[in-house]
N, CA, C and O atoms as a Maestro MAE file, in Angstrom:
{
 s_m_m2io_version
 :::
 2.0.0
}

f_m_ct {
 s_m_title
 :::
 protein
 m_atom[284] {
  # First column is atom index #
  i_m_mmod_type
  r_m_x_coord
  r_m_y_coord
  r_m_z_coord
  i_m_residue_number
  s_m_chain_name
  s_m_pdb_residue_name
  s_m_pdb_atom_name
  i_m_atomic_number
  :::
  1 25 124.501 76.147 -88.237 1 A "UNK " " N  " 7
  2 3 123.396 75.905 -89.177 1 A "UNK " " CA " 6
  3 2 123.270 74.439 -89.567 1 A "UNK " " C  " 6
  4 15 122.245 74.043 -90.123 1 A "UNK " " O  " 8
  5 25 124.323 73.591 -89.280 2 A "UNK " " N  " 7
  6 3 124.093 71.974 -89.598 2 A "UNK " " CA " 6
  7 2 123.212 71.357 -88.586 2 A "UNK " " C  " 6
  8 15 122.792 70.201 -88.533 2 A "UNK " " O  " 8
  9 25 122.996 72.456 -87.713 3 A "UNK " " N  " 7
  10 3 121.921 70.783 -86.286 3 A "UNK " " CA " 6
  11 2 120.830 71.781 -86.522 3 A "UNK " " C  " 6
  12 15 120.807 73.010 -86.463 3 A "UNK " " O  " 8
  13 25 119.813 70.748 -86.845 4 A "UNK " " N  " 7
  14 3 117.927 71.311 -86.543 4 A "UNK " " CA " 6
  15 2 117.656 70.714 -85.137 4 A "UNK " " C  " 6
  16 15 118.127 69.695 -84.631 4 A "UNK " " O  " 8
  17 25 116.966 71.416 -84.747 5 A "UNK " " N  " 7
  18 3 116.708 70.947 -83.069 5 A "UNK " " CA " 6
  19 2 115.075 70.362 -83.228 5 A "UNK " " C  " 6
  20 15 115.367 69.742 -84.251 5 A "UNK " " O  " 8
  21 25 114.033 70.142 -83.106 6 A "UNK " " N  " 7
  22 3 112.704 69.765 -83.473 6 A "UNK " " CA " 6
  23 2 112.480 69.841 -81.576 6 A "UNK " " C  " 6
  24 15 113.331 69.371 -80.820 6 A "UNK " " O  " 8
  25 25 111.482 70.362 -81.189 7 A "UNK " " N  " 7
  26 3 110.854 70.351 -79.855 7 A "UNK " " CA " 6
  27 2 109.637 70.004 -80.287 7 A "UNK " " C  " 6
  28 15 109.087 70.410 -81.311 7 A "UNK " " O  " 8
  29 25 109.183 69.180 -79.427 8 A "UNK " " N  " 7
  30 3 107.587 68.951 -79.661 8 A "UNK " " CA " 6
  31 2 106.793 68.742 -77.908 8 A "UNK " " C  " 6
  32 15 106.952 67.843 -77.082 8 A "UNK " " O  " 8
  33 25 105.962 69.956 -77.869 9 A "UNK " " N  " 7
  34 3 105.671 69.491 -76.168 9 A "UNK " " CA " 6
  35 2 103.812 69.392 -75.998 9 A "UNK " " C  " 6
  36 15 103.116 70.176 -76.643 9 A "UNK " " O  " 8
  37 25 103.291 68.529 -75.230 10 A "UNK " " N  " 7
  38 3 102.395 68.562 -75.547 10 A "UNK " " CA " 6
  39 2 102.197 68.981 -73.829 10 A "UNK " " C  " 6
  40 15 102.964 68.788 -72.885 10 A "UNK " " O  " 8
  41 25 100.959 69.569 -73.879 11 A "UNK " " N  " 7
  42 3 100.721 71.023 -72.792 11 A "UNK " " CA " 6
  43 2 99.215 70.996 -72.242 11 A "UNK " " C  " 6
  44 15 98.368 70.715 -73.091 11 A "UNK " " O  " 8
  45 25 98.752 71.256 -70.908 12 A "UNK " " N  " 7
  46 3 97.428 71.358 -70.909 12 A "UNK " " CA " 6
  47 2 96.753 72.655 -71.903 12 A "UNK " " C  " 6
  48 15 95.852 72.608 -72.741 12 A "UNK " " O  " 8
  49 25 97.273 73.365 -71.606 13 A "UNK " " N  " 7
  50 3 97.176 74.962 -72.529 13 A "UNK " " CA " 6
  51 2 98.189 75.201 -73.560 13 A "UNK " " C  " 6
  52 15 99.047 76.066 -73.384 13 A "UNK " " O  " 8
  53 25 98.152 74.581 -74.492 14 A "UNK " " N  " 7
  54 3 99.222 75.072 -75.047 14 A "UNK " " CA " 6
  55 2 99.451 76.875 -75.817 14 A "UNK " " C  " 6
  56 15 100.374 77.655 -76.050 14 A "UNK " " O  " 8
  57 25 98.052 76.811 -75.959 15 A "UNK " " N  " 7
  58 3 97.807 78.781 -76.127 15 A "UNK " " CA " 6
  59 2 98.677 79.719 -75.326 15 A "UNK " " C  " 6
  60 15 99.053 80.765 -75.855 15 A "UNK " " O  " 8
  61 25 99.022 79.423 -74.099 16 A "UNK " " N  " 7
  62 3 100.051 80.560 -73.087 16 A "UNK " " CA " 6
  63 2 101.033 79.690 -72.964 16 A "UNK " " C  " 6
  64 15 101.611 79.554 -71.886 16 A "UNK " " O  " 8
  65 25 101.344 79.010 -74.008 17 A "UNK " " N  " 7
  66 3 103.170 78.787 -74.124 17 A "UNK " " CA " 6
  67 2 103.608 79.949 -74.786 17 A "UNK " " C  " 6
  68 15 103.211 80.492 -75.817 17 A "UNK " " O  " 8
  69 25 104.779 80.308 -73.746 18 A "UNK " " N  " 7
  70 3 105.588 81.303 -74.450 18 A "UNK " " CA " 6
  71 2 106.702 80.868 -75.553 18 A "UNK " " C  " 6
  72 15 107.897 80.875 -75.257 18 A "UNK " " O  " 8
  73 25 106.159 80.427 -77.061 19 A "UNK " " N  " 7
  74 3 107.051 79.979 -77.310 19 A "UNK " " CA " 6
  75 2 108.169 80.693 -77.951 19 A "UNK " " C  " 6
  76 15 108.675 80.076 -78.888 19 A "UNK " " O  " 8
  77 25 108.666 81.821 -77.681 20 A "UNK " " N  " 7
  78 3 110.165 82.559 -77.852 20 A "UNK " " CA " 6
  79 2 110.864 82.278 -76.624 20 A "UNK " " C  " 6
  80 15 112.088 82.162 -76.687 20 A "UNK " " O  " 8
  81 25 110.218 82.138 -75.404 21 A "UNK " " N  " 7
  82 3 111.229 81.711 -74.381 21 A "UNK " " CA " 6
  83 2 111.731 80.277 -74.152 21 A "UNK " " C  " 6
  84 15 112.744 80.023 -73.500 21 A "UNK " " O  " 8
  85 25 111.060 79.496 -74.654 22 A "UNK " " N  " 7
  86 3 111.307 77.936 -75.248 22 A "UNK " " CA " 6
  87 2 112.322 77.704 -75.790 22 A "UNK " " C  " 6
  88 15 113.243 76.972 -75.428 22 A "UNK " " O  " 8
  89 25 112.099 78.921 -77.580 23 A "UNK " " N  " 7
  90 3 113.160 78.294 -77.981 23 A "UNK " " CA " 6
  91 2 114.339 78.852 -77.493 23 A "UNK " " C  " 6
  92 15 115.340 78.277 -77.921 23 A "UNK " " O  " 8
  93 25 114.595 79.970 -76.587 24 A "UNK " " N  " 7
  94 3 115.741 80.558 -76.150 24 A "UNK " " CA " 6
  95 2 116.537 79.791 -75.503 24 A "UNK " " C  " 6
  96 15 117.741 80.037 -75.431 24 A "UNK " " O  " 8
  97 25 116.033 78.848 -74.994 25 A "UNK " " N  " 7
  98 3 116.815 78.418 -73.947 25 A "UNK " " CA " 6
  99 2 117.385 77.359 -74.462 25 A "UNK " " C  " 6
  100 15 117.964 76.592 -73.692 25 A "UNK " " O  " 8
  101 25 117.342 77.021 -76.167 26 A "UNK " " N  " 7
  102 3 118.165 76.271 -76.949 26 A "UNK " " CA " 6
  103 2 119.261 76.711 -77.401 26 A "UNK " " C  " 6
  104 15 119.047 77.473 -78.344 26 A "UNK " " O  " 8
  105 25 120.657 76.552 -77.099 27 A "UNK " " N  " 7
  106 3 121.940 77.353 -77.506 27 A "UNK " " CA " 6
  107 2 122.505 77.161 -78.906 27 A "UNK " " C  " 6
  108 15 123.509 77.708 -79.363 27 A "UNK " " O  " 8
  109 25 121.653 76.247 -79.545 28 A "UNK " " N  " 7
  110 3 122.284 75.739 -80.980 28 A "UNK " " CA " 6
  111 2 121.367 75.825 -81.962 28 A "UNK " " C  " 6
  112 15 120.197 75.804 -81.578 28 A "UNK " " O  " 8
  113 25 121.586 75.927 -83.269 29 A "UNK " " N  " 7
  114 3 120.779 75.213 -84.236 29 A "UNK " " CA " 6
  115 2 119.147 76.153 -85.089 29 A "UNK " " C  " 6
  116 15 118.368 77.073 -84.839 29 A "UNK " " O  " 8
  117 25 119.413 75.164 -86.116 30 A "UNK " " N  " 7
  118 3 117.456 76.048 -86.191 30 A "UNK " " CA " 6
  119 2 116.539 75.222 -85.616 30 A "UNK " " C  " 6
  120 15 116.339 74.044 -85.910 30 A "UNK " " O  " 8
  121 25 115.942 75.929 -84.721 31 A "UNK " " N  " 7
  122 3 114.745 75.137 -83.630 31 A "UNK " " CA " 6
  123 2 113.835 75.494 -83.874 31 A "UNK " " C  " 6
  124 15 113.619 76.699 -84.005 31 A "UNK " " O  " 8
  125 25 112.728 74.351 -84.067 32 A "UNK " " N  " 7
  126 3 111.391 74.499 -84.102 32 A "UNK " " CA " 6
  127 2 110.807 73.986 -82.961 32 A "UNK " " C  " 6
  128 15 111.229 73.156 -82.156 32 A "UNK " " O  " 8
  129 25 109.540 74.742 -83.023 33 A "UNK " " N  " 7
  130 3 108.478 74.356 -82.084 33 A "UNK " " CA " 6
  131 2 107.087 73.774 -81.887 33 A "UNK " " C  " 6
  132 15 106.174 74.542 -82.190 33 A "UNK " " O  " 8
  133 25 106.722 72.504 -81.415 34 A "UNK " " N  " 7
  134 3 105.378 72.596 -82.292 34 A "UNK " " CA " 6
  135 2 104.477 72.441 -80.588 34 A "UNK " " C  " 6
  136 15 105.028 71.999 -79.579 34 A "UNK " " O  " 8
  137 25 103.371 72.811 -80.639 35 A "UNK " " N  " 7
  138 3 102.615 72.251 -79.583 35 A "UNK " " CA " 6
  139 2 101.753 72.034 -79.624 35 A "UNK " " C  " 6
  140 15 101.115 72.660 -80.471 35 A "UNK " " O  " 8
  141 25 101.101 71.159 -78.918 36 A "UNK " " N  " 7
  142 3 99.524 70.411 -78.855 36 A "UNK " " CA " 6
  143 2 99.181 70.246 -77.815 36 A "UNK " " C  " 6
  144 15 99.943 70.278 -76.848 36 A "UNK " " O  " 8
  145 25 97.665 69.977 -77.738 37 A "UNK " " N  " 7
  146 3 97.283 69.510 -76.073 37 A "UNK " " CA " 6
  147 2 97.485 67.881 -75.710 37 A "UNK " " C  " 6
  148 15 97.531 66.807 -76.310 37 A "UNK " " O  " 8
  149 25 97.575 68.381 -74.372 38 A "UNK " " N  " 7
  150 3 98.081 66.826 -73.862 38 A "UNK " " CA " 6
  151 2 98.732 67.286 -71.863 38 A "UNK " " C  " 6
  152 15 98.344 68.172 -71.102 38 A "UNK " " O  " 8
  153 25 99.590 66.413 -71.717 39 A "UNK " " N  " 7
  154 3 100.017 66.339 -70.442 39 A "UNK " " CA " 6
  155 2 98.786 66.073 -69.826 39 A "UNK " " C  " 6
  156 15 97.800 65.424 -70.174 39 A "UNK " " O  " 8
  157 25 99.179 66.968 -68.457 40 A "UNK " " N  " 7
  158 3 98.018 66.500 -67.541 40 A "UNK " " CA " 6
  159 2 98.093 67.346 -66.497 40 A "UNK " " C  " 6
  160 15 99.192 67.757 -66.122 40 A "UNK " " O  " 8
  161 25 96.908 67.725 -65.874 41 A "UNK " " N  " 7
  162 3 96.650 68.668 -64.214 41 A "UNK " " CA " 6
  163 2 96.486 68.154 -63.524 41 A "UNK " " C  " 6
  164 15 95.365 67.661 -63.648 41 A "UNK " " O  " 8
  165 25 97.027 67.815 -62.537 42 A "UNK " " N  " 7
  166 3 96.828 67.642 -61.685 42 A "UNK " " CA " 6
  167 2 96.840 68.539 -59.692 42 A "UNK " " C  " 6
  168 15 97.739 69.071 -59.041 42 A "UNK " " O  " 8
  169 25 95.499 68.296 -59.436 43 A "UNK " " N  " 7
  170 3 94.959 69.275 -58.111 43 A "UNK " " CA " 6
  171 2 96.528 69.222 -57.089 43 A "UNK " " C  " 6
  172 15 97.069 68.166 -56.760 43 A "UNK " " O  " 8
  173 25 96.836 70.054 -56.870 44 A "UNK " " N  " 7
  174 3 97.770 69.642 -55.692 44 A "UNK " " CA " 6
  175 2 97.330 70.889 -54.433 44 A "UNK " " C  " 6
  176 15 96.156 70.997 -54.079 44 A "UNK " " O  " 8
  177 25 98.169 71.564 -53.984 45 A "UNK " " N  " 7
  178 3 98.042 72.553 -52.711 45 A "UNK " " CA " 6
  179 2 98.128 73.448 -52.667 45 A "UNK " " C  " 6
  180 15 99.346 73.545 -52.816 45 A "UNK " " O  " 8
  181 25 97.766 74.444 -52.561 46 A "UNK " " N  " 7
  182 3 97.887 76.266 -52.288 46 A "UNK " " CA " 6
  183 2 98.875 76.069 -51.216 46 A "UNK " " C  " 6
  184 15 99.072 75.327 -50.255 46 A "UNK " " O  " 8
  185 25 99.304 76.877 -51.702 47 A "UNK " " N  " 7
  186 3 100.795 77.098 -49.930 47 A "UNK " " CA " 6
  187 2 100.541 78.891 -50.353 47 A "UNK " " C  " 6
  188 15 101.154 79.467 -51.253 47 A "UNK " " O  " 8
  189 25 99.329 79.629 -49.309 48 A "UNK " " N  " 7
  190 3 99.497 80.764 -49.019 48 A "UNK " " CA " 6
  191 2 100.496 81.891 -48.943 48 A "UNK " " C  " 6
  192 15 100.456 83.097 -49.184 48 A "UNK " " O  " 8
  193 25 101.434 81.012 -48.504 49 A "UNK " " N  " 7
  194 3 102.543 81.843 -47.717 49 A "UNK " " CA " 6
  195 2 103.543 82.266 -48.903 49 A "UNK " " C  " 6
  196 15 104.421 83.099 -48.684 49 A "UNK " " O  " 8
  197 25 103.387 81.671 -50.157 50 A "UNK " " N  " 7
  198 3 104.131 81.537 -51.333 50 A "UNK " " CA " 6
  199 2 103.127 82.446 -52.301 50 A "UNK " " C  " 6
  200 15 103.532 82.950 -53.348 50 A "UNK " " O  " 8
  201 25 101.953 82.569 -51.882 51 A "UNK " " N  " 7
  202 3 101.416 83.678 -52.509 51 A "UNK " " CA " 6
  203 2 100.618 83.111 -54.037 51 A "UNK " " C  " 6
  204 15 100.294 83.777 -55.020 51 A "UNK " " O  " 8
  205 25 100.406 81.036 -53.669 52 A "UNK " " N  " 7
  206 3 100.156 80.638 -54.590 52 A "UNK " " CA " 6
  207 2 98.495 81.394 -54.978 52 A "UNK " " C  " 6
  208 15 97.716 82.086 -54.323 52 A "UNK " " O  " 8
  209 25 98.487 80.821 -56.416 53 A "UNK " " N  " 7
  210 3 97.175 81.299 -57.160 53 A "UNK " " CA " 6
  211 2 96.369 80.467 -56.922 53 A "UNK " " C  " 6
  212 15 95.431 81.031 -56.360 53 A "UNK " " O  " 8
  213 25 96.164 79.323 -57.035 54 A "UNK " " N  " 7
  214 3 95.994 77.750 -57.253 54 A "UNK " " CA " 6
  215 2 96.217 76.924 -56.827 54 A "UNK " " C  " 6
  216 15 97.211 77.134 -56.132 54 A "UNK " " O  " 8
  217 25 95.829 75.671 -56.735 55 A "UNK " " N  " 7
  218 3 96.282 74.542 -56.440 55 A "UNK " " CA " 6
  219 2 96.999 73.576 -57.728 55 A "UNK " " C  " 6
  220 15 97.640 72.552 -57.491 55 A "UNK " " O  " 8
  221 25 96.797 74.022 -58.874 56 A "UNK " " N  " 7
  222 3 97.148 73.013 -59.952 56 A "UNK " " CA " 6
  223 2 98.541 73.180 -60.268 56 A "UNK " " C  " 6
  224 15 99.271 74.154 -60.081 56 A "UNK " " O  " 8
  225 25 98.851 71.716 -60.937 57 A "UNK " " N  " 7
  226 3 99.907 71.449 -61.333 57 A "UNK " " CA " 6
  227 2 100.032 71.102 -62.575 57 A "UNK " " C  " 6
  228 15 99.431 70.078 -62.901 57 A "UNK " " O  " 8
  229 25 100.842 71.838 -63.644 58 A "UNK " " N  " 7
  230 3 100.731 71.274 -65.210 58 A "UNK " " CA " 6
  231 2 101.908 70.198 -65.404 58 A "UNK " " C  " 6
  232 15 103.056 70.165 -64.960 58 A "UNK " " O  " 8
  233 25 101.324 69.498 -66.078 59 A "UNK " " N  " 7
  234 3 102.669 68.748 -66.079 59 A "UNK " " CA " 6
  235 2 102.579 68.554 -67.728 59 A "UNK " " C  " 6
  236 15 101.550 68.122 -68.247 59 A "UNK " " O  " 8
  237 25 103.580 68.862 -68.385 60 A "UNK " " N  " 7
  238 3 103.896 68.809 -69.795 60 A "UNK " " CA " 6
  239 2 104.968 67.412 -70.130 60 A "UNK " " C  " 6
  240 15 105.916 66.838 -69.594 60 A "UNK " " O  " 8
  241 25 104.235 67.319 -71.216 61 A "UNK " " N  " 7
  242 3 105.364 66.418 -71.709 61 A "UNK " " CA " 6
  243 2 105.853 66.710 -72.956 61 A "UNK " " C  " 6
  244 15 105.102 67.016 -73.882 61 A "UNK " " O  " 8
  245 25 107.696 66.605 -73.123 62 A "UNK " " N  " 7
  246 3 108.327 67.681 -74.466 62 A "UNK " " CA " 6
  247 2 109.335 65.922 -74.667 62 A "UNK " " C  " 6
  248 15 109.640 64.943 -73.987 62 A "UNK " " O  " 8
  249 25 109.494 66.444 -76.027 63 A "UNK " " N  " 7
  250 3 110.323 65.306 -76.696 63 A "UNK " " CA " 6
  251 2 110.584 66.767 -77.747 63 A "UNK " " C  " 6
  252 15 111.301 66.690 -78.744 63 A "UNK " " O  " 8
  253 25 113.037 65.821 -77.542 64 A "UNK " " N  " 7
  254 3 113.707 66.993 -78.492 64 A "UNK " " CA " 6
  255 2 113.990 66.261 -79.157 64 A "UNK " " C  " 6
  256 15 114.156 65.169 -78.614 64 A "UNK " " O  " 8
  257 25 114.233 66.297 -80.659 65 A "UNK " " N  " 7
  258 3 114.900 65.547 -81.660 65 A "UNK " " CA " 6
  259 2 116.081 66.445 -82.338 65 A "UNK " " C  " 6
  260 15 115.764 67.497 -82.893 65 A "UNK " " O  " 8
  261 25 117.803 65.917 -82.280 66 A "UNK " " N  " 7
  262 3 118.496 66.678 -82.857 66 A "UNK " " CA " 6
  263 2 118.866 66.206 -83.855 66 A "UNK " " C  " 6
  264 15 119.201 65.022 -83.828 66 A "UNK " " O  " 8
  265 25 118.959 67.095 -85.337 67 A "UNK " " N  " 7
  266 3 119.640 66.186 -86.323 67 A "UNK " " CA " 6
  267 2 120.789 66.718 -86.578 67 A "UNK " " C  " 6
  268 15 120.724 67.912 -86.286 67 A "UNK " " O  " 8
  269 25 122.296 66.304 -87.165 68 A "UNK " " N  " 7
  270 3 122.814 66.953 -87.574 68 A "UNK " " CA " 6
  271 2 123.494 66.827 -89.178 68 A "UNK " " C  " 6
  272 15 124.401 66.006 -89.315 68 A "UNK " " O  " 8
  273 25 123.213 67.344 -89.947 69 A "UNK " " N  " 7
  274 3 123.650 67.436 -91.557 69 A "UNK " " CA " 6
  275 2 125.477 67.358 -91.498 69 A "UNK " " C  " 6
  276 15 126.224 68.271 -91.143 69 A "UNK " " O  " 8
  277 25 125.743 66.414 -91.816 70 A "UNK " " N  " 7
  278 3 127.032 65.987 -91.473 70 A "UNK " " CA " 6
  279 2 128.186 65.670 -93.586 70 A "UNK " " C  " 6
  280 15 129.188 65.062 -93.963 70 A "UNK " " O  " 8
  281 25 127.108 66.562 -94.214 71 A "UNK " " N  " 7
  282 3 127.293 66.599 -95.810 71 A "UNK " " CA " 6
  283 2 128.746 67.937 -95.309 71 A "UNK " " C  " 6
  284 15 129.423 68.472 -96.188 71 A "UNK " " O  " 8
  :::
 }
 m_bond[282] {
  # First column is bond index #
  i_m_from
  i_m_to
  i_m_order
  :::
  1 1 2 1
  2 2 3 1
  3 3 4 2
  4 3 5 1
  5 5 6 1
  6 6 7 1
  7 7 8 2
  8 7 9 1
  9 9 10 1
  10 10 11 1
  11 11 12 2
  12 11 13 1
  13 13 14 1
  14 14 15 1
  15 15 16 2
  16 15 17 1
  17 17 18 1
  18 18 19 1
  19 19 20 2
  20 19 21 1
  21 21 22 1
  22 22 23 1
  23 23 24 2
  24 23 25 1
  25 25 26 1
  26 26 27 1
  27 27 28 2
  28 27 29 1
  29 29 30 1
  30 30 31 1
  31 31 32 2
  32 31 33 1
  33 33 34 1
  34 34 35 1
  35 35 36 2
  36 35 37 1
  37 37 38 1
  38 38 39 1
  39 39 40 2
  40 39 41 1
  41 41 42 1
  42 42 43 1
  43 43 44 2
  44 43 45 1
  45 45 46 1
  46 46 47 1
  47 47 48 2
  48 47 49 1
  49 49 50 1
  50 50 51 1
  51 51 52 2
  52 51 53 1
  53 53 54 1
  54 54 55 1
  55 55 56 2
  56 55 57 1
  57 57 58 1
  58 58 59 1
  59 59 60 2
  60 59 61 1
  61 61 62 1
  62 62 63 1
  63 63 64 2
  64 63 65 1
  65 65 66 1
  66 66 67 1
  67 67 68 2
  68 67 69 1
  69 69 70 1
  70 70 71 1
  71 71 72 2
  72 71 73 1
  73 73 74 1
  74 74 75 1
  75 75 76 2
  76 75 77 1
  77 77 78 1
  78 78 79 1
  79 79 80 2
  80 79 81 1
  81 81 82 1
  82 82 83 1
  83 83 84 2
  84 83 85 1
  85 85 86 1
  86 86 87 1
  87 87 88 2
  88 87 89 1
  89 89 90 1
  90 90 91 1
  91 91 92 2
  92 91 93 1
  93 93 94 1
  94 94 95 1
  95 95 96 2
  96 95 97 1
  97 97 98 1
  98 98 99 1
  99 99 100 2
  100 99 101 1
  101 101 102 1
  102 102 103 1
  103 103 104 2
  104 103 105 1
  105 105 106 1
  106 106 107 1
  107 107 108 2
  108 107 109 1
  109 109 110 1
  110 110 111 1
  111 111 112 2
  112 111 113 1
  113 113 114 1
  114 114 115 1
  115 115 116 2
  116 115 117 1
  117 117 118 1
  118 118 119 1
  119 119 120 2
  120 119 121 1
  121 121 122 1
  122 122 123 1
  123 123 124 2
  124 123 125 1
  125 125 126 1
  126 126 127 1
  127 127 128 2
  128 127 129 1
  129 129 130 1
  130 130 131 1
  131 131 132 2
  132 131 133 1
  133 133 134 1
  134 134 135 1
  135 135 136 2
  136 135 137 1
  137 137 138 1
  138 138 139 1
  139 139 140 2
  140 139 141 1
  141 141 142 1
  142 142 143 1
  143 143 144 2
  144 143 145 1
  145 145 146 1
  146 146 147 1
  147 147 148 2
  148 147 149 1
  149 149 150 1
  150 150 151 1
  151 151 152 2
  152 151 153 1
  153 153 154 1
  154 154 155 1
  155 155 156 2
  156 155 157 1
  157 157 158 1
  158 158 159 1
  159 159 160 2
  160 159 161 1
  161 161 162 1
  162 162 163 1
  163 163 164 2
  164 163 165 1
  165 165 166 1
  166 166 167 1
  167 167 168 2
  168 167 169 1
  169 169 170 1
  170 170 171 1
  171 171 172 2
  172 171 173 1
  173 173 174 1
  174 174 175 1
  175 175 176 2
  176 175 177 1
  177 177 178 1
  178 178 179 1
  179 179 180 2
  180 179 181 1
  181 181 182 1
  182 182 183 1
  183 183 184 2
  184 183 185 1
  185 185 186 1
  186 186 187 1
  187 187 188 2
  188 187 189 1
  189 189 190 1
  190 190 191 1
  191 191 192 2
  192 191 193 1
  193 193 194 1
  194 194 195 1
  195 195 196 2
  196 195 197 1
  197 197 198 1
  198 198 199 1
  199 199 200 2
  200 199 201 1
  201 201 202 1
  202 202 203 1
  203 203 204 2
  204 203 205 1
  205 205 206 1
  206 206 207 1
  207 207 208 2
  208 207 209 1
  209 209 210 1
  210 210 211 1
  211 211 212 2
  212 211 213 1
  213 213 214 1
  214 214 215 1
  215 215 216 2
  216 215 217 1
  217 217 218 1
  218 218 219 1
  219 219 220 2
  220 219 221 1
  221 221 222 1
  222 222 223 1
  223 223 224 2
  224 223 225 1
  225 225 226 1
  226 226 227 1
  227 227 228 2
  228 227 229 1
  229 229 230 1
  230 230 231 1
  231 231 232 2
  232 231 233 1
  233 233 234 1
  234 234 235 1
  235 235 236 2
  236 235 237 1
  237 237 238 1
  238 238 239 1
  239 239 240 2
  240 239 241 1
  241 241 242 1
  242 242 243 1
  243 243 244 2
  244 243 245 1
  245 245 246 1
  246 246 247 1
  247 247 248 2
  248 247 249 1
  249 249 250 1
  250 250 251 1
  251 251 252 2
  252 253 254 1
  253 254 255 1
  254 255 256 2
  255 255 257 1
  256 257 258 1
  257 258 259 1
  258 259 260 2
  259 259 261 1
  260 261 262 1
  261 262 263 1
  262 263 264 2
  263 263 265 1
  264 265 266 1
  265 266 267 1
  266 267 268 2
  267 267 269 1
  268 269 270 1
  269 270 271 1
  270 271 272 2
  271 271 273 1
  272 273 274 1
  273 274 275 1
  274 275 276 2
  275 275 277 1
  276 277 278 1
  277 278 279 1
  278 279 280 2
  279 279 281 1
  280 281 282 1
  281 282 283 1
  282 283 284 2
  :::
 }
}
């Protein structure tokens, strides 16, 4: 309970962030989550054979901040 974790990711969509699986994959602390739009798409390639949907690529950008209460 002494480390807060702070995630902040900014997302093309941030609406279909799953954010319970986000914070799961943090092993410590009370973690928050915040998100906004941002990053970026970019077109890339269908590879058929992989059964892609699309060609796009999301690219997110996340910044973690840890603090720890050391009272």
């Amino acid at each position: 309970n002494q480390m807060i974790v702070e995630v902040q990711v900014a997302v093309p969509y941030p609406e279909q962030v799953r954010e319970d699986e986000v914070l799961a994959v943090l092993p410590f602390g009370q973690k928050t989550l915040s998100l906004e739009s941002g990053g970026m798409v970019v077109q890339g390639r269908a590879i058929p054979e992989l059964n892609d949907k699309n060609d796009e690529m999301l690219i997110a950008v996340a910044a973690i901040t840890v603090l720890v209460d050391s009272d």
